[in-house]
ChimeraX commands (.cxc) that place a marker at each C-alpha (Angstrom):
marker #1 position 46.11,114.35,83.29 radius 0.5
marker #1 position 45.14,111.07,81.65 radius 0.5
marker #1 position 44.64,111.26,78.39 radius 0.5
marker #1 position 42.05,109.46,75.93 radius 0.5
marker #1 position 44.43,107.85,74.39 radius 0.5
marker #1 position 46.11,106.42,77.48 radius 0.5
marker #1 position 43.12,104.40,78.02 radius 0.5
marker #1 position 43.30,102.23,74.81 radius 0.5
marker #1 position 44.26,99.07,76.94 radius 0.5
marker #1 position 43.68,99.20,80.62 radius 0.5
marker #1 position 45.11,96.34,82.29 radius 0.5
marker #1 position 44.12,95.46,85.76 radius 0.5
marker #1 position 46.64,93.12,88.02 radius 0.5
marker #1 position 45.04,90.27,89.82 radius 0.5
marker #1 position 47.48,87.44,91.56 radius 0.5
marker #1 position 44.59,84.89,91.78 radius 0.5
marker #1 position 44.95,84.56,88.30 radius 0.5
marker #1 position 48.91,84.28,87.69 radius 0.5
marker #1 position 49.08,80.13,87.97 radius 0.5
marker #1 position 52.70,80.49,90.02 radius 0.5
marker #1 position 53.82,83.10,87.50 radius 0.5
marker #1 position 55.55,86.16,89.00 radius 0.5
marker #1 position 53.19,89.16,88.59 radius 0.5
marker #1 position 56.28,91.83,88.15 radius 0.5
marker #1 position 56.95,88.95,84.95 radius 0.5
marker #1 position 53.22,89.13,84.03 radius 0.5
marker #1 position 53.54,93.14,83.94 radius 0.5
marker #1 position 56.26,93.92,82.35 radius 0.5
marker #1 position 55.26,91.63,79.29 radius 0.5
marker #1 position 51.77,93.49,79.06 radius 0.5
marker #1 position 53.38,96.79,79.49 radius 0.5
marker #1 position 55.59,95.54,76.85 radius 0.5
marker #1 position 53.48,94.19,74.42 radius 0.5
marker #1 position 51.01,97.49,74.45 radius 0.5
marker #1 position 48.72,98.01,77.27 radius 0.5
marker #1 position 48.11,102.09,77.60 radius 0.5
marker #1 position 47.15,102.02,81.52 radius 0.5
marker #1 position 48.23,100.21,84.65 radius 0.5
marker #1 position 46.11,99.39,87.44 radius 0.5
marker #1 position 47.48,97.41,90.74 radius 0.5
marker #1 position 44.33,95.85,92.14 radius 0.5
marker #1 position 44.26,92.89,94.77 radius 0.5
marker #1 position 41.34,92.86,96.65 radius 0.5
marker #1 position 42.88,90.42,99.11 radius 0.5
marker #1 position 46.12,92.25,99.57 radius 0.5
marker #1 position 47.10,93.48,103.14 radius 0.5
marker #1 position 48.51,97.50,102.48 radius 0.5
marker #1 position 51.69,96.16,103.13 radius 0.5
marker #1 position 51.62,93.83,100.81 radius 0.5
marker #1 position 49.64,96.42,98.07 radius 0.5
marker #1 position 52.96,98.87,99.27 radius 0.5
marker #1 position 55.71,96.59,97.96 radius 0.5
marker #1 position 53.40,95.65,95.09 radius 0.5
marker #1 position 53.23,99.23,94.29 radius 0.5
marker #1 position 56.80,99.53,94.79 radius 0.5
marker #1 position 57.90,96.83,92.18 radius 0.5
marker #1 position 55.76,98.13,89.51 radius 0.5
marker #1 position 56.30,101.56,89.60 radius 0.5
marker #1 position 59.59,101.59,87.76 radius 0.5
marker #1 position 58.38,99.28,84.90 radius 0.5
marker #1 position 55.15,101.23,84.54 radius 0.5
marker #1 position 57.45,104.34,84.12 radius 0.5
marker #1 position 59.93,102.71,82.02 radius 0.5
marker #1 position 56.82,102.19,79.36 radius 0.5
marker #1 position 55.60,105.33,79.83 radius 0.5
marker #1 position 52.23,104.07,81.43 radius 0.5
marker #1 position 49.54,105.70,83.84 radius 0.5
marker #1 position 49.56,103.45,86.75 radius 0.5
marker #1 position 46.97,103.55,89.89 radius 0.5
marker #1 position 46.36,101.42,93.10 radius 0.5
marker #1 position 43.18,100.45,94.01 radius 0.5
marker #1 position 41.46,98.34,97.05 radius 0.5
marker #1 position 43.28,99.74,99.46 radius 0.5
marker #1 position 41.67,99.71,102.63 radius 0.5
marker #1 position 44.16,103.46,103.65 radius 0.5
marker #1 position 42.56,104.93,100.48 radius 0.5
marker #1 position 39.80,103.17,98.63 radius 0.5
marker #1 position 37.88,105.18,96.18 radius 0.5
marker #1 position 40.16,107.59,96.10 radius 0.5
marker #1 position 42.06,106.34,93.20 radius 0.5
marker #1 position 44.67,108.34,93.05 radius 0.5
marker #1 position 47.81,108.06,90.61 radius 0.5
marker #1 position 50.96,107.13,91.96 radius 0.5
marker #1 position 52.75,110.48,92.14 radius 0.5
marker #1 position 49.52,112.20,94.01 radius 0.5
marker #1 position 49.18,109.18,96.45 radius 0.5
marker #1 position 53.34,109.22,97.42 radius 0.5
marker #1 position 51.93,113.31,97.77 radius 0.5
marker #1 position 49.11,112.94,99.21 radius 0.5
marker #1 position 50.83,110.64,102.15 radius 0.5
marker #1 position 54.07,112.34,102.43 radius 0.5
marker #1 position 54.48,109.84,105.85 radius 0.5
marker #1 position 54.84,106.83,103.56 radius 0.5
marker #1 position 57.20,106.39,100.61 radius 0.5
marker #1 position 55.73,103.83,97.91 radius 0.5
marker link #1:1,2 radius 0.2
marker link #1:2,3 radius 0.2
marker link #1:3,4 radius 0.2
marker link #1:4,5 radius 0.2
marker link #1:5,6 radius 0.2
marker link #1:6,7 radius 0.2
marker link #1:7,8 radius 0.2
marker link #1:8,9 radius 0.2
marker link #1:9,10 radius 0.2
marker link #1:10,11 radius 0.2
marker link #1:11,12 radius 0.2
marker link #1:12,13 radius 0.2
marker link #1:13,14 radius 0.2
marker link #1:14,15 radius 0.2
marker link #1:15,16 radius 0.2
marker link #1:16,17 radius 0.2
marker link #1:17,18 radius 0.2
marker link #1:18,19 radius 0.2
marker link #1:19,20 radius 0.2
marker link #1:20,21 radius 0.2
marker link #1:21,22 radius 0.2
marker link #1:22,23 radius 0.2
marker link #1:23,24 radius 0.2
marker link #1:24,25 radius 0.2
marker link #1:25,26 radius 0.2
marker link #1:26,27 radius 0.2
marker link #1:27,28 radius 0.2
marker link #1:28,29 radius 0.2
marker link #1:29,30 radius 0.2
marker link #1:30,31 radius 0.2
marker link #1:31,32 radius 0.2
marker link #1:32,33 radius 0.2
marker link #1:33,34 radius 0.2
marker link #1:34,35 radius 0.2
marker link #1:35,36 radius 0.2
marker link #1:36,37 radius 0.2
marker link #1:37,38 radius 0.2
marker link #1:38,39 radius 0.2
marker link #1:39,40 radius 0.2
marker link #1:40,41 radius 0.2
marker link #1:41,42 radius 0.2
marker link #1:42,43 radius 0.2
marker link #1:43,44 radius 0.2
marker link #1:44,45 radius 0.2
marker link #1:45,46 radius 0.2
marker link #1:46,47 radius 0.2
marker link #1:47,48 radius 0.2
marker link #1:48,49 radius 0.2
marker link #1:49,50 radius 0.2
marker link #1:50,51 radius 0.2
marker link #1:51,52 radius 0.2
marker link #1:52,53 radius 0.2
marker link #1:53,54 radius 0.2
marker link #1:54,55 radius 0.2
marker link #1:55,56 radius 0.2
marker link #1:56,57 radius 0.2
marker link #1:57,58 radius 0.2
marker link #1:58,59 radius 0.2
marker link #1:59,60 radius 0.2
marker link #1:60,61 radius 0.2
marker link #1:61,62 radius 0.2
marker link #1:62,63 radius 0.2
marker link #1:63,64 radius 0.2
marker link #1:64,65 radius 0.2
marker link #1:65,66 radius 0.2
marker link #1:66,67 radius 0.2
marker link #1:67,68 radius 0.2
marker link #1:68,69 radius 0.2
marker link #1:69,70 radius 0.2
marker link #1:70,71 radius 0.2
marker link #1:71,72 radius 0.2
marker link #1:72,73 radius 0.2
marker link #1:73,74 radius 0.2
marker link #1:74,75 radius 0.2
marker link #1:75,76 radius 0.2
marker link #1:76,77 radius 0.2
marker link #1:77,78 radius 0.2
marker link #1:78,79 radius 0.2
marker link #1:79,80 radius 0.2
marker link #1:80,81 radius 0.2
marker link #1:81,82 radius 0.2
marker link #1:82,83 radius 0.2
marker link #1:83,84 radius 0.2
marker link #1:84,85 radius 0.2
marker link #1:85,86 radius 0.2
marker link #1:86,87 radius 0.2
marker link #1:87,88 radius 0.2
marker link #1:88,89 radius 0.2
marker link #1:89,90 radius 0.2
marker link #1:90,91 radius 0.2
marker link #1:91,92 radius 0.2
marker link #1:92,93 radius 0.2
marker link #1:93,94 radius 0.2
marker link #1:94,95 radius 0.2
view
């Protein structure tokens, strides 16, 4: 469960915006530098692409300690799920 506190700085990944910088870079220096919550959305994004995204992040979201979700996925828009229940909820694919 996500709690309040979690949700002090929610930072929301979007490439379009990055200039050339890396966005694994761009994360790991918000992460560091205190946002509380994580969330990997790229509208334009195949799912593969979202996938390896996802796959990237998930250890330096972890590493701060920070909630991190996936959003726009075409497999599983609106569902929102965390991390751990989406690798759960599609036990077929391994993010």
């Amino acid at each position: 469960m996500i709690r309040k506190e979690q949700l002090r700085l929610y930072a929301i990944t979007d490439t379009s915006w990055l200039n050339g910088a890396s966005l694994i870079d761009v994360v790991e220096n918000v992460l560091k530098n205190g946002a509380t919550f994580l969330q990997l959305r790229e509208k334009n994004a195949s799912h593969e692409e979202i996938v390896a995204k996802a796959k990237a992040i998930k250890p330096i979201a972890r590493k701060y300690g920070v909630p991190f979700v996936i959003d726009d996925d075409v497999h599983r828009r609106h569902l929102k799920l965390t991390l751990t229940e989406y690798i759960s909820d599609r036990a077929t694919q391994t993010i």
